[in-house]
Each structure stands twice: as C-alpha cells, then as structure tokens.
C-alpha positions as a Markdown table, in Angstrom:
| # | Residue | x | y | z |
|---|---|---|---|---|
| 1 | Unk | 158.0 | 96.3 | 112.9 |
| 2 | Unk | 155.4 | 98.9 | 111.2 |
| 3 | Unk | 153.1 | 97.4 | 109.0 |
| 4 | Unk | 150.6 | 99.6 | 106.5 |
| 5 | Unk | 148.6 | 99.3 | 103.8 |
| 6 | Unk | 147.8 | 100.7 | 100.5 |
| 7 | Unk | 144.1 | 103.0 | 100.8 |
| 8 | Unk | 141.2 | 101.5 | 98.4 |
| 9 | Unk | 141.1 | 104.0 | 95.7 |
| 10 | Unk | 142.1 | 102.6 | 93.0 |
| 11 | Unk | 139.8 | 99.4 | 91.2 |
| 12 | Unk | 136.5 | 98.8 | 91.0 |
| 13 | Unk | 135.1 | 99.1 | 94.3 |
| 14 | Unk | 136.7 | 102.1 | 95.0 |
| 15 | Unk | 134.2 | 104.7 | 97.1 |
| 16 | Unk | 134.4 | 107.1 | 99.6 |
| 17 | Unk | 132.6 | 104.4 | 102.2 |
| 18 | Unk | 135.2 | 101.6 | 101.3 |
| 19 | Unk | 138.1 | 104.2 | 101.8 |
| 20 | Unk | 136.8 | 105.0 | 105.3 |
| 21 | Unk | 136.1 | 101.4 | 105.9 |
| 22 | Unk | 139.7 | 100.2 | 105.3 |
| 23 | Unk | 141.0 | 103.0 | 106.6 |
| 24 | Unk | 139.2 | 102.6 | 110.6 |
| 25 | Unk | 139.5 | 98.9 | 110.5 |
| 26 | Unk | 143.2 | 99.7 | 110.0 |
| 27 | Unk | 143.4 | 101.8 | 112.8 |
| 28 | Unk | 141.4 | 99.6 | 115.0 |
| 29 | Unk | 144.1 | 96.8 | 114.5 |
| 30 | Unk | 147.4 | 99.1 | 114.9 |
| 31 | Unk | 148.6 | 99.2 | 111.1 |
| 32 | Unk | 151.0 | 101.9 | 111.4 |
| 33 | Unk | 150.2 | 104.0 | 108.2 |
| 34 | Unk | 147.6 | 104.2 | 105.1 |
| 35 | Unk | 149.0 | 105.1 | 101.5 |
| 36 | Unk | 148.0 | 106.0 | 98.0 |
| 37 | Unk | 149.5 | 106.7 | 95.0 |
| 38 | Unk | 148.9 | 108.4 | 91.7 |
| 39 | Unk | 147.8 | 107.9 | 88.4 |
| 40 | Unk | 146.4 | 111.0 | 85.6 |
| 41 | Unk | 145.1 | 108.7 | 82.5 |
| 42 | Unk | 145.1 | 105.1 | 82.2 |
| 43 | Unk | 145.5 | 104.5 | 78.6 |
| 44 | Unk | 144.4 | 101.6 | 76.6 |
| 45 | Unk | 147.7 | 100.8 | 75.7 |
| 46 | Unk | 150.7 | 102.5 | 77.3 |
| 47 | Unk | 154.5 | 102.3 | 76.8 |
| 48 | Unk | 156.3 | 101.5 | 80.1 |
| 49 | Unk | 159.3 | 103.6 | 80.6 |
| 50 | Unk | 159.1 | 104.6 | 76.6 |
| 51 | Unk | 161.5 | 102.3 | 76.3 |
| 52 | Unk | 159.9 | 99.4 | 73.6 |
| 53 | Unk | 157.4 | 100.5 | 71.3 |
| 54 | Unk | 154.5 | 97.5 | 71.6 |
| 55 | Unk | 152.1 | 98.9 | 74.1 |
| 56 | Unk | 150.6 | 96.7 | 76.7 |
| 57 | Unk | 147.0 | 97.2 | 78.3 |
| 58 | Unk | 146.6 | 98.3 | 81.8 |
| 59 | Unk | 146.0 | 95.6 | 84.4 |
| 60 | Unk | 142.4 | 96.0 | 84.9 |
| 61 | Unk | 142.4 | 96.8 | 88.8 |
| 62 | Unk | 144.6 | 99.7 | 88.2 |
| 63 | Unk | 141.9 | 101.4 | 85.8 |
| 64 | Unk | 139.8 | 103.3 | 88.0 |
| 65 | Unk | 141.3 | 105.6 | 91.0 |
| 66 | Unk | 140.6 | 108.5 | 93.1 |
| 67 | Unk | 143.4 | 111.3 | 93.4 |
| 68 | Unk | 146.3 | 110.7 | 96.2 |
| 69 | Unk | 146.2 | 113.6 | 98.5 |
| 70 | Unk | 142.2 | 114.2 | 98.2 |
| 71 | Unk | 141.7 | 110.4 | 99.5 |
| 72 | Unk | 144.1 | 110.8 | 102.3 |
| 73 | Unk | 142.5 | 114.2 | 103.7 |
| 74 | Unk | 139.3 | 112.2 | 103.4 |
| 75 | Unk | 140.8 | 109.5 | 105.5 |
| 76 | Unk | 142.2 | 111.4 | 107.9 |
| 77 | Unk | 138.6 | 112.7 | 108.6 |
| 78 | Unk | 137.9 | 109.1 | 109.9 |
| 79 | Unk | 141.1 | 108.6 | 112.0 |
| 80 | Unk | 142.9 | 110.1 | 114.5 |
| 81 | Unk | 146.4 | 108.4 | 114.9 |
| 82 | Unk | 147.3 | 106.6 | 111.6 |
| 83 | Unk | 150.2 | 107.7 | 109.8 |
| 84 | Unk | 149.1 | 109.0 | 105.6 |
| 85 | Unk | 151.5 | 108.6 | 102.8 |
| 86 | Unk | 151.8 | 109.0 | 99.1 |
| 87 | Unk | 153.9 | 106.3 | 97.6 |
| 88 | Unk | 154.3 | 107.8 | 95.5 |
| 89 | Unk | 153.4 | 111.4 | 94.1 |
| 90 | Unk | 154.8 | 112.1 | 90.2 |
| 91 | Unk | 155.9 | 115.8 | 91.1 |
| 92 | Unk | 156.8 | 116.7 | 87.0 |
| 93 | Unk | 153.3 | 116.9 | 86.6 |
| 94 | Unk | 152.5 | 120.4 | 89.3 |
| 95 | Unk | 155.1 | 122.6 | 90.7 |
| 96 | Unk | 156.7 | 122.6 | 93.4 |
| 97 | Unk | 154.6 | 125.2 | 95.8 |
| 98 | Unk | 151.1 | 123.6 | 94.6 |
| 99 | Unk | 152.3 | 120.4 | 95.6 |
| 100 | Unk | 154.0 | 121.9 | 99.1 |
| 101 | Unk | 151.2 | 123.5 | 99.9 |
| 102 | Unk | 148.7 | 120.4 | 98.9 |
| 103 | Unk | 150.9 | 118.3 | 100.8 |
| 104 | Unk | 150.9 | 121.3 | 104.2 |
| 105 | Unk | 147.1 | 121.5 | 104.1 |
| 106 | Unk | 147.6 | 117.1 | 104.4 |
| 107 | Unk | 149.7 | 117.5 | 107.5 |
| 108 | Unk | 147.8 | 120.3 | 109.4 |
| 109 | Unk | 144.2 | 118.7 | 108.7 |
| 110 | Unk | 145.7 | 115.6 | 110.0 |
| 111 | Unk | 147.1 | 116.4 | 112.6 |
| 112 | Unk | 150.4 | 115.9 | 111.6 |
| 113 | Unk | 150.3 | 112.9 | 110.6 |
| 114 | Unk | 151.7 | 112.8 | 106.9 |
| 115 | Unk | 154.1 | 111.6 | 104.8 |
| 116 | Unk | 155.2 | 113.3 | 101.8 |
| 117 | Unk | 156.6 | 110.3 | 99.0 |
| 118 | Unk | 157.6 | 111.7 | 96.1 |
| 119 | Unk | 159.0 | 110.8 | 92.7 |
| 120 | Unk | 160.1 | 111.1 | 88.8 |
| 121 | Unk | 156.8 | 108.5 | 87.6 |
| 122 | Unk | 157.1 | 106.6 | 84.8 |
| 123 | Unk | 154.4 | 106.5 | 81.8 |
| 124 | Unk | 155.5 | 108.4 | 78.9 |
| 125 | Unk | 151.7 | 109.1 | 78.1 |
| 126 | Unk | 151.5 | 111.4 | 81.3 |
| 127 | Unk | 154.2 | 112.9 | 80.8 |
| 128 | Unk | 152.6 | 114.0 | 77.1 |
| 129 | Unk | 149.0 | 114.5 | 78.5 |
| 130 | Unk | 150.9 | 116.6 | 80.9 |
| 131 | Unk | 152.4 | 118.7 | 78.3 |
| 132 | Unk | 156.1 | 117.4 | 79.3 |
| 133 | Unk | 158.6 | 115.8 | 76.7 |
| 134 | Unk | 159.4 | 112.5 | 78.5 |
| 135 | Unk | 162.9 | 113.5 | 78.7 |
| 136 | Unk | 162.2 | 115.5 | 81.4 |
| 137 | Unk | 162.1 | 112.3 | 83.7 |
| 138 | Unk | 165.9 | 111.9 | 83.5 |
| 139 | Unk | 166.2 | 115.9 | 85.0 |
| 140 | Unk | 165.4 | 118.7 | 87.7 |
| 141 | Unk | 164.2 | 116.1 | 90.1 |
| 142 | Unk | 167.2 | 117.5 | 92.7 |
| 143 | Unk | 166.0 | 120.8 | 91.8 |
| 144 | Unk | 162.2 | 119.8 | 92.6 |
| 145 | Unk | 163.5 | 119.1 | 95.9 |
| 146 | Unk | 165.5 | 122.0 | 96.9 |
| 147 | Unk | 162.7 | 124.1 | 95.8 |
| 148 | Unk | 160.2 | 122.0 | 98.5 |
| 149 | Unk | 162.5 | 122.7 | 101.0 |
| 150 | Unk | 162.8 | 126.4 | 100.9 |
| 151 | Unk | 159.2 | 126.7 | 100.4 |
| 152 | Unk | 158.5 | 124.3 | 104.0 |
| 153 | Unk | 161.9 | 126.1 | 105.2 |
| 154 | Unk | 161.2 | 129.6 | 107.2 |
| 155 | Unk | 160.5 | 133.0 | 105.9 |
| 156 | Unk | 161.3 | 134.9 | 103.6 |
| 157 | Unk | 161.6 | 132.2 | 101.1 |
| 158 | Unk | 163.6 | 132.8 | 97.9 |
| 159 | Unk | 164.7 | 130.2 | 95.8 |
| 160 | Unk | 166.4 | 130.5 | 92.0 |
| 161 | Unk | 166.9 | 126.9 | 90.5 |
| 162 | Unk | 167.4 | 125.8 | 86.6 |
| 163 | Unk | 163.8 | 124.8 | 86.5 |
| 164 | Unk | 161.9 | 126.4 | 89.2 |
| 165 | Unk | 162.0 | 129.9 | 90.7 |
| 166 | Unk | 160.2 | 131.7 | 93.7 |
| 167 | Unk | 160.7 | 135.5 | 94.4 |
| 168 | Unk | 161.2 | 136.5 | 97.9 |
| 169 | Unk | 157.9 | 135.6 | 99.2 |
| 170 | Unk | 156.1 | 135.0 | 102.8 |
| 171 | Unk | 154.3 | 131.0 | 102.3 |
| 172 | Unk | 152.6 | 129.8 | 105.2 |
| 173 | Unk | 151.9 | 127.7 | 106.8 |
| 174 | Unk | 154.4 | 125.3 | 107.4 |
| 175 | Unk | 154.4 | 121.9 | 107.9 |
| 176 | Unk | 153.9 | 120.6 | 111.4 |
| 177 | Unk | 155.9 | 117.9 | 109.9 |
| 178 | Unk | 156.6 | 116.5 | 107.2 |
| 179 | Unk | 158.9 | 113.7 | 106.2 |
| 180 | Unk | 160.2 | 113.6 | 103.2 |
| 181 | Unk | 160.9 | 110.3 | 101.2 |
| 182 | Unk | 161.7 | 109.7 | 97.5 |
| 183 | Unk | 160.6 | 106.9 | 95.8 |
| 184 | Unk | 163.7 | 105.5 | 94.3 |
| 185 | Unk | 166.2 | 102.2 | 94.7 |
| 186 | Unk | 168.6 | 103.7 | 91.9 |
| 187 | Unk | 172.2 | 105.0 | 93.4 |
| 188 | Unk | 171.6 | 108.3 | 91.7 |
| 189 | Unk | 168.1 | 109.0 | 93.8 |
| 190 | Unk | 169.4 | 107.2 | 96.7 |
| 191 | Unk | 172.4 | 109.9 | 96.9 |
| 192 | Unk | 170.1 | 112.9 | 96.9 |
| 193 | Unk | 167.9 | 110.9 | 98.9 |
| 194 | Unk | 170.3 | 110.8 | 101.8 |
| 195 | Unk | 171.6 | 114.4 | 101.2 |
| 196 | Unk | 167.9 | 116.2 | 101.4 |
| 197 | Unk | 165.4 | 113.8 | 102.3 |
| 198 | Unk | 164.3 | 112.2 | 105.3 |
| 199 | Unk | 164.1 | 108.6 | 103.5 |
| 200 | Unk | 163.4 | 106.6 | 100.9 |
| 201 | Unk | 160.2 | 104.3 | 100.0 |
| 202 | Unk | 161.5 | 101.1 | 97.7 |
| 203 | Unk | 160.4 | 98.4 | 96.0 |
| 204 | Unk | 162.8 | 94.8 | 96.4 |
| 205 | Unk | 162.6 | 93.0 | 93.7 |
| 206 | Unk | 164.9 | 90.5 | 95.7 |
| 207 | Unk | 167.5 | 90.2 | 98.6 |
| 208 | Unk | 170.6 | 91.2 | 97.3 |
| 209 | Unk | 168.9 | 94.7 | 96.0 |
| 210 | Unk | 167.9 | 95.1 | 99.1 |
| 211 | Unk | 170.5 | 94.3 | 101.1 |
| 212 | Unk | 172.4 | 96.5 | 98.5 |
| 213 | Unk | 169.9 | 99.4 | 98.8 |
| 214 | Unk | 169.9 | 99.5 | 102.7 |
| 215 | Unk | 173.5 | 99.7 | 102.7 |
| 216 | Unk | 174.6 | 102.5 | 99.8 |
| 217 | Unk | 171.6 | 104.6 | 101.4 |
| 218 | Unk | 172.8 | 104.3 | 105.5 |
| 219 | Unk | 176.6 | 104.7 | 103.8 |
| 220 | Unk | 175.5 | 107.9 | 101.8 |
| 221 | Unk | 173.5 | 109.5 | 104.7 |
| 222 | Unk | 176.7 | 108.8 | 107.0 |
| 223 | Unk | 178.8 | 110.8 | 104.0 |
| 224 | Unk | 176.6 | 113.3 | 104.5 |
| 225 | Unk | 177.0 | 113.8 | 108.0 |
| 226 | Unk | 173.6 | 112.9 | 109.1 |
| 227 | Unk | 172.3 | 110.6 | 111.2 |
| 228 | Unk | 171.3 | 106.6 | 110.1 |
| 229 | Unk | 169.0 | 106.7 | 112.8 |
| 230 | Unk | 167.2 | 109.6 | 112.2 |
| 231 | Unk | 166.4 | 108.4 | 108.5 |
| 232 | Unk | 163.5 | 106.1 | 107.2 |
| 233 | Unk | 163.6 | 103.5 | 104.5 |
| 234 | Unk | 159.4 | 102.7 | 104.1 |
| 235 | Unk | 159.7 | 99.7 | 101.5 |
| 236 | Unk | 156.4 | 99.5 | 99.8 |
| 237 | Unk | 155.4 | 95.5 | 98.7 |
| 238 | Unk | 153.3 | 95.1 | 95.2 |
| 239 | Unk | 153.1 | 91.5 | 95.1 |
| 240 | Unk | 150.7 | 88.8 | 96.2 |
| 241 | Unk | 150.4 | 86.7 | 99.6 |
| 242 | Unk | 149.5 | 83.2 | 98.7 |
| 243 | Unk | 147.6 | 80.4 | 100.6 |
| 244 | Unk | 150.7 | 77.8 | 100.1 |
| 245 | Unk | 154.9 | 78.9 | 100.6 |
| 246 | Unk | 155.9 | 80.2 | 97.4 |
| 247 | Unk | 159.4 | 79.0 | 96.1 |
| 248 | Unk | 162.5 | 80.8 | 97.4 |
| 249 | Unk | 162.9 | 82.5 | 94.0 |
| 250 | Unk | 160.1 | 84.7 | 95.4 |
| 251 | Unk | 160.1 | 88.5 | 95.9 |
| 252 | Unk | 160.6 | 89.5 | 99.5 |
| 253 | Unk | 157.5 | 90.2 | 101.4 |
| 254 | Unk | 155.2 | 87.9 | 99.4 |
| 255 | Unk | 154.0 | 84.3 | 99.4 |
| 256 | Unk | 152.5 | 82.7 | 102.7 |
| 257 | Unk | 152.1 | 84.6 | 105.9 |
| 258 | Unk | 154.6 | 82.5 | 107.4 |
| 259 | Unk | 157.1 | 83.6 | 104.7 |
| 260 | Unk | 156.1 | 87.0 | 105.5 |
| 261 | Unk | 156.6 | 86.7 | 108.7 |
| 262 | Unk | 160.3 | 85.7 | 108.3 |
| 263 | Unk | 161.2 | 88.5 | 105.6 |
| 264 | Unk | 160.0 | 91.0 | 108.3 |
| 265 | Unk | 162.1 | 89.9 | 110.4 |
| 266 | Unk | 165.3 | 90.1 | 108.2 |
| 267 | Unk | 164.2 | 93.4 | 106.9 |
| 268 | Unk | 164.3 | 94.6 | 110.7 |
| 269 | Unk | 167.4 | 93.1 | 110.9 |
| 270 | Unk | 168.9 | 95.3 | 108.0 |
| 271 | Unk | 167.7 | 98.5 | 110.0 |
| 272 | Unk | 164.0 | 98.5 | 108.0 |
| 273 | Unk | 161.4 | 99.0 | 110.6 |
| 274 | Unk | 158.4 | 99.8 | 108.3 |
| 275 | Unk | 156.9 | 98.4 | 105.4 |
| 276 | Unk | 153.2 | 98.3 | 103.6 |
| 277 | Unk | 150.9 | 95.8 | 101.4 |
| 278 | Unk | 149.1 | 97.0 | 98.3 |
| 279 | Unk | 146.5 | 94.7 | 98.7 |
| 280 | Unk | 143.9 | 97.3 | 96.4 |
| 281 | Unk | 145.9 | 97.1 | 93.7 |
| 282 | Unk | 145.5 | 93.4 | 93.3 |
| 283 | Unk | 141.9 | 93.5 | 92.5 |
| 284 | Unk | 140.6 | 91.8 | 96.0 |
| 285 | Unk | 137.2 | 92.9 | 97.1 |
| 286 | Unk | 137.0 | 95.1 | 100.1 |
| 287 | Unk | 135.6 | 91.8 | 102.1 |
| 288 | Unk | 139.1 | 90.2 | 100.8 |
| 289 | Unk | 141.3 | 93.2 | 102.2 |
| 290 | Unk | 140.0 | 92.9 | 105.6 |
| 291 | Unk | 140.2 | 89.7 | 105.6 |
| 292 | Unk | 143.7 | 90.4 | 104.5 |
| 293 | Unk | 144.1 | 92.7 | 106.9 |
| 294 | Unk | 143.9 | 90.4 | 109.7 |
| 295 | Unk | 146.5 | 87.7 | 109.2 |
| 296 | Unk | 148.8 | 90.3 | 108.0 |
| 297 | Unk | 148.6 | 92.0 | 111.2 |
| 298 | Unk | 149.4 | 88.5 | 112.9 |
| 299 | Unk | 151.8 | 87.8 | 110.9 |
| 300 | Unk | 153.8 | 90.7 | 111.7 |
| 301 | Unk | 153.3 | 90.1 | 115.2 |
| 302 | Unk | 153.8 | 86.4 | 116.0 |
C-alpha cells in the first residue's frame, strides 16, 4: 500500500525550509507521494457550497497557504524520487492551457514525477473574487477536460468546446507524464472520470461510500472499454489519528494507528493501493508531523 502526505503550506508554520523539511524526511522513509492543494482568499466568513446563508469562519490552520503548483516545483528541487500531486486544483479559476502548461513545467522539472488532481472547488466567494457566477460550478467541467487533453495530446492541437477554444496551434512541451485524476466521489464525475481520466482522488466519509465509489468507478471504466488495472483511485484522508481507538462510527483512515492499519488493508482489498494524510491542515507543528510521519509509516507497514 502507498502512503503520502499532504506538503506544509498551508497554517502557520508554513515556510519554504518546513516544506523542504517534510518533504526529504518523506522521502527518506519511502512515503510514496507529497500533495497540496488550493485556496485564493480565505474569507472571514464564507458560505460553504452557497448553499445556507449564515457564514461560518475559516478553521484557523487553513488561513495562511502558499500556492499548489509553486510549492511542489519547490519540493521537487529537494527530492529526486517522490511522486507530487495537487489534490486538488479548482481549474474554473485559469484556463485550461495556463493550467496545462503550469502543470507540464511540474512534470519536466521533476522529472516526471507529477500528478495532475483536478476539480470544480467549492467556496462561492472564489468563485466571485474570480469573477465567476457560482453557477458555473455545476458546468463545463467535461469540457475543461477535453480541452487538457488536446493541449497534452500531439500536434497540431485544435480544439472548439462550449466554453473553451484553441485555434490550430503547435504547444509544447508535453508531458513526460501526467496522470490525470479528478477529485470527485459523485456518479456524475465519477462517469467522466473513468471515460477521460486516469483516476480519481476521494474523500470516504464512511465504508459503504466507499465500497460504493470503488465499485461504480472500476464498473464505469470497464463500460468504457478500458482497463481497471491501469486506473488509479488516490483517496485523500482529512481527519485526525488519535492516541486511543476511536469508535466504529469513525471515518475510514482515522483514529489509532492500529485502526489505520486495518482500514489500509481493506482499502487494498477493494483494489485501492494508495492513499495520503493531511496532517498540515490539522494545525500540528512541523515537530508533530514528523513525528506523525513515523508511526504512519509503521503503521502502513506492519
């Protein structure tokens, strides 16, 4: 099972020398990948979804961050073999060949070593500071994709979609290689998911969604003619690890080590063979991470 964990760069020890810290310590113990994700504005009070109109504050280790793709082309400056992932990229908020091209630079500074995770995001207030009505959420996200695929697909590239367009046009370079994973446990994503991308990156809120979840995605990927195999589900954990078993009621993923240690093994068991622990986003101190760091690595392995 591949274990990774979520970069530094967001709370309020973030810095260019925790970053590279985390990010070689990981390495040196075998984690699998690094990730970040993104945030424009934190807002004092934000609306989640739009969808209730009392605004709640920011949890306070989420109000300070560093941008997604520039912290990963820092870390991949002090690594060598560590895979580097957004979980996930909002792509409403740049189009599609800035972000292809963001996310190309990424892979060939690396060494080929990224992973493009992508999504619709979520706060109504970027969407405004964006300039975007927050309908916008709810369409174009299939065209989004196409449009990254002709633009990473071989010359000449041409592509005419209801939202996006690109005149017959020579972009390189491409992508040494770049999977491509959306962010998503709803059927509707999960559907486009397994007809143009190379995965998927969920959250399980508990086992029957994701028992559910494995199984439509490996069904529709089947219906498309492709291969289960060849296709990655990269399940991204949010929640705490405790000092004590927490009760069964818990999320997968969280509570003790030992409880860990068992949902990893039932993941693998549903065909997942990767998953990665925000720890940053929790508010630990980088002393607390590697700490962290350590039993999570064991617990994986024993």
């Amino acid at each position: 099972m591949k274990i990774g964990v979520v970069l530094p760069h967001l709370g309020k020890e973030i810095s260019p020398a925790s970053i590279a810290t985390v990010a070689q310590e990981a390495e040196r113990q075998d984690f699998a990948s690094l990730w970040t994700e993104e945030r424009l504005l934190y807002p004092r009070y934000f609306v989640p979804y739009g969808n209730n109109t009392q605004g709640i504050p920011i949890p306070d280790p989420q109000r300070n961050s560093y941008e997604p793709l520039e912290t990963l082309m820092y870390a991949a400056a002090k690594t060598e073999r560590i895979l580097l992932g957004t979980s996930v990229i909002d792509v409403f908020f740049q189009s599609p060949l800035v972000l292809a091209r963001r996310f190309t630079a990424l892979d060939h500074f690396s060494g080929g070593r990224a992973i493009a995770g992508i999504g619709r995001g979520w706060m109504k207030e970027e969407f405004e500071a964006a300039g975007l009505p927050f309908e916008r959420i709810s369409t174009g996200f299939g065209d989004y994709v196409r449009a990254l695929h002709a633009i990473w697909g071989p010359n000449p590239v041409h592509y005419e979609g209801r939202y996006y367009s690109i005149a017959e046009s020579d972009i390189d370079p491409k992508p040494i290689q770049l999977p491509l994973l959306l962010g998503t446990s709803a059927p509707a994503t999960i559907k486009l998911a397994a007809k143009l991308a190379d995965g998927i990156n969920p959250v399980f809120y508990n086992w029957d969604s994701a028992e559910a979840t494995v199984h439509d995605y490996f069904e529709q990927v089947r219906l498309n003619g492709r291969d289960p195999e060849r296709m990655q589900i990269i399940v991204r954990v949010n929640s705490g690890i405790s000092a004590q078993p927490l009760p069964e009621a818990r999320m997968p993923l969280t509570g003790s080590y030992e409880q860990i240690h068992e949902d990893l093994q039932r993941l693998e068991a549903l065909g997942v063979k990767h998953a990665f622990f925000d720890l940053a986003g929790t508010g630990m101190s980088i002393a607390e991470q590697l700490r962290q760091m350590e039993k999570l690595r064991r617990a994986a392995d024993f």
